[in-house]
C-alpha positions as a printed Julia matrix, in Angstrom:
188×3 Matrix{Float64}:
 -16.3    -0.25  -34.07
 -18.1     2.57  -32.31
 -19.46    5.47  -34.12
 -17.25    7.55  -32.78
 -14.83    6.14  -35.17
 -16.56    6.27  -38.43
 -17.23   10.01  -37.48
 -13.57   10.26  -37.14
 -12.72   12.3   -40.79
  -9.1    10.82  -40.64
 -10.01    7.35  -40.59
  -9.72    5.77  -44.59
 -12.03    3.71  -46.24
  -9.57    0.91  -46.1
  -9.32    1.1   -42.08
 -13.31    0.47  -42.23
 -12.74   -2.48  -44.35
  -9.7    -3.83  -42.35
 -12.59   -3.79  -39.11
 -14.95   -5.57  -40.58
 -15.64   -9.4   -39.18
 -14.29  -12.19  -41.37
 -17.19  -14.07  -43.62
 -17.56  -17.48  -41.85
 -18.51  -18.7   -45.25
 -14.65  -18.64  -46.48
 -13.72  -20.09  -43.04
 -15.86  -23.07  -43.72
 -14.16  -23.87  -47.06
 -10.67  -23.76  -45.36
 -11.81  -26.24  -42.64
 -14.0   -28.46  -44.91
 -11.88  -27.78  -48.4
 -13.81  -29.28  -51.15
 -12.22  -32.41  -52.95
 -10.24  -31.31  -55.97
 -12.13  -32.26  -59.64
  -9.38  -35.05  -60.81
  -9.49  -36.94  -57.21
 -13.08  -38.82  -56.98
 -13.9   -39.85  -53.52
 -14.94  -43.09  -53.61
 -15.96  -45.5   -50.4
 -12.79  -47.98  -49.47
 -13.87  -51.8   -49.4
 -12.96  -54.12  -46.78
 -10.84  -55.61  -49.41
  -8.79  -52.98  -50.23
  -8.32  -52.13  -46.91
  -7.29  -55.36  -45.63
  -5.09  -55.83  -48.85
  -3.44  -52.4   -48.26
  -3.0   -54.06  -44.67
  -1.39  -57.23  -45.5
   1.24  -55.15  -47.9
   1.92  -52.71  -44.97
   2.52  -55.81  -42.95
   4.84  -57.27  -45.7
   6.85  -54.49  -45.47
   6.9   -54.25  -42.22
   8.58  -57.73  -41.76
  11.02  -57.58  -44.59
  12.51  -54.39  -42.85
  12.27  -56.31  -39.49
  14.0   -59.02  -41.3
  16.7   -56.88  -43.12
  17.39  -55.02  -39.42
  17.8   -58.45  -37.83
  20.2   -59.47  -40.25
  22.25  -56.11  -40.21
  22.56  -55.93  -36.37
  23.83  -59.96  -36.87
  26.75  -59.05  -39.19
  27.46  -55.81  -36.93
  27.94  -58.24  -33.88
  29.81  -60.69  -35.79
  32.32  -57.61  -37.3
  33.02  -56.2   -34.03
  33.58  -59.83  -32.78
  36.27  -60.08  -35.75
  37.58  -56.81  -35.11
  37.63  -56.92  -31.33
  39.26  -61.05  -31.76
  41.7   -59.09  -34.92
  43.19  -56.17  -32.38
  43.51  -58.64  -29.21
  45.57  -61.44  -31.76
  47.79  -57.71  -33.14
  48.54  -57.21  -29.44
  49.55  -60.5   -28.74
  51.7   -60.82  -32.07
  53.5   -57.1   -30.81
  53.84  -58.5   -27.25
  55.46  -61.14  -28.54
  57.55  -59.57  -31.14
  58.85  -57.42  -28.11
  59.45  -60.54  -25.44
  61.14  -62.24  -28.69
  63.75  -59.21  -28.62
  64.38  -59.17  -25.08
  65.66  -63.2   -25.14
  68.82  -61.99  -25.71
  69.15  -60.33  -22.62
  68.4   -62.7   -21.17
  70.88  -65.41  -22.59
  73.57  -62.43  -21.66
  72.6   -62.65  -17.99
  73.02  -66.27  -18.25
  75.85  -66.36  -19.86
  76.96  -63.62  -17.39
  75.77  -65.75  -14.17
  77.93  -68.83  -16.08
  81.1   -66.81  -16.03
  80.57  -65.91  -12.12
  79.53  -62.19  -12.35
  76.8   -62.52   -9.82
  76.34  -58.66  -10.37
  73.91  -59.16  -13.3
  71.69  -61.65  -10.59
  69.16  -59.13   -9.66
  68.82  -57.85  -13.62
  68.38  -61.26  -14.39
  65.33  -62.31  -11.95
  63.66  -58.38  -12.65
  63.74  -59.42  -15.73
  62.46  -62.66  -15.72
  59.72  -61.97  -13.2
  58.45  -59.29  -15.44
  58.05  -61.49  -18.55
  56.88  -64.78  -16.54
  53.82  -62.15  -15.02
  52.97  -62.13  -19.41
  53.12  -65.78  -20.0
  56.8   -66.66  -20.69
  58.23  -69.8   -19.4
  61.19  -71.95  -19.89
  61.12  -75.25  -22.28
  62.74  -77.72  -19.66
  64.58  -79.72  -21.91
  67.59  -82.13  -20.43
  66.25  -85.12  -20.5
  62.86  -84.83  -22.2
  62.28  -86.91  -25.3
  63.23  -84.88  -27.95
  60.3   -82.72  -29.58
  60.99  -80.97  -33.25
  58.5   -78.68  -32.12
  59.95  -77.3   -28.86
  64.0   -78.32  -29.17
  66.74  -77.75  -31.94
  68.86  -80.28  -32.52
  72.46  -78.68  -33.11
  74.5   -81.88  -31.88
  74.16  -85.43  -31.94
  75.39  -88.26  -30.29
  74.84  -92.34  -30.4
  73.78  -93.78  -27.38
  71.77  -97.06  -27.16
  69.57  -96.91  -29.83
  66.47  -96.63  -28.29
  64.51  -92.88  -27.63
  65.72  -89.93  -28.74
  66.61  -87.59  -25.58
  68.24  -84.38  -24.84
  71.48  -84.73  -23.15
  72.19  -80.99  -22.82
  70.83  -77.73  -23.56
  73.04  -75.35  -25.59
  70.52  -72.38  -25.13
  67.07  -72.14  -23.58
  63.93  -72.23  -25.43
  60.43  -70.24  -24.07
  56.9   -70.76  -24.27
  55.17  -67.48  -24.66
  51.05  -68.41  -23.94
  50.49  -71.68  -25.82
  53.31  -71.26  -28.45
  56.98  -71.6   -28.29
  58.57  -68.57  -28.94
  61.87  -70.14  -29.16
  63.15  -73.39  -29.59
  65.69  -74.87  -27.01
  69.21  -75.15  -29.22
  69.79  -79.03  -27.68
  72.07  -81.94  -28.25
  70.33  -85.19  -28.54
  71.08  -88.62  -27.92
  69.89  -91.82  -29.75
């Protein structure tokens, strides 16, 4: 402040007091603040310390621990999910080939009956599927199989193996599974 200003008449008491330096006595409590009356400050020991350490580290590996075991069962649910929506595919793929077997025994049936218009239907069709995973069950005269043939007729022969002596309708392998048993007649 210069005198000047305290000569100034319109200048208030409070503007004086308002200029005046700060007392580095209350600055010194805010940067040092006292310790409050109920909290004694008392010197750690190396025992306490290193006890407070070993607890911190105690904690420190159980959450490791817990974290190590929760990123183990994410991985293994999005394993089972991812394995769950590729089998759901598969079933739906399958489901839809399934239906289209028909169509395909049509064309053959067509083909049997000398309409060699339904030829080029036929083999579209076929190639499409067989690009998925479908194949024919060859059947005439492989030892019969409960798991791949239906038996529909039956005839005595020699006695001896079971084996299919004609194949009524076709059976398919879709992947590793049949997806339809060949209708057969069998043989003793």
């Amino acid at each position: 402040m210069t005198d000047e200003d305290i000569d100034d008449p319109e200048q208030t008491e409070l503007d004086l007091e308002v200029d005046q330096p700060v007392d580095s006595a209350a600055d010194s409590n805010i940067e040092n603040p006292q310790p409050l009356a109920d909290e004694p400050l008392e010197p750690l020991s190396v025992e306490a310390l290193v006890e407070s350490l070993e607890n911190v580290i105690t904690e420190r590996d159980d959450y490791r621990d817990s974290l190590q075991r929760l990123q183990a069962e994410f991985e293994n649910f999005r394993r089972r999910s991812s394995g769950e929506v590729d089998q759901r595919i598969a079933i739906g793929i399958s489901r839809l080939v399934e239906s289209l077997l028909p169509v395909l025994d049509a064309c053959d049936a067509a083909e049997t009956q000398g309409l060699e218009e339904v030829a080029p239907i036929k083999s579209s069709l076929e190639g499409a599927l067989q690009k998925g995973g479908l194949r024919r069950i060859e059947a005439v005269g492989a030892p019969f199989d409960p798991n791949q043939h239906e038996a529909v007729l039956h005839e005595t022969g020699d006695g001896s193996e079971q084996l299919v002596v004609e194949e009524l309708r076709p059976g398919f392998w879709w992947g590793e599974r049949v997806l339809r048993a060949a209708m057969v007649k069998v043989r003793d």
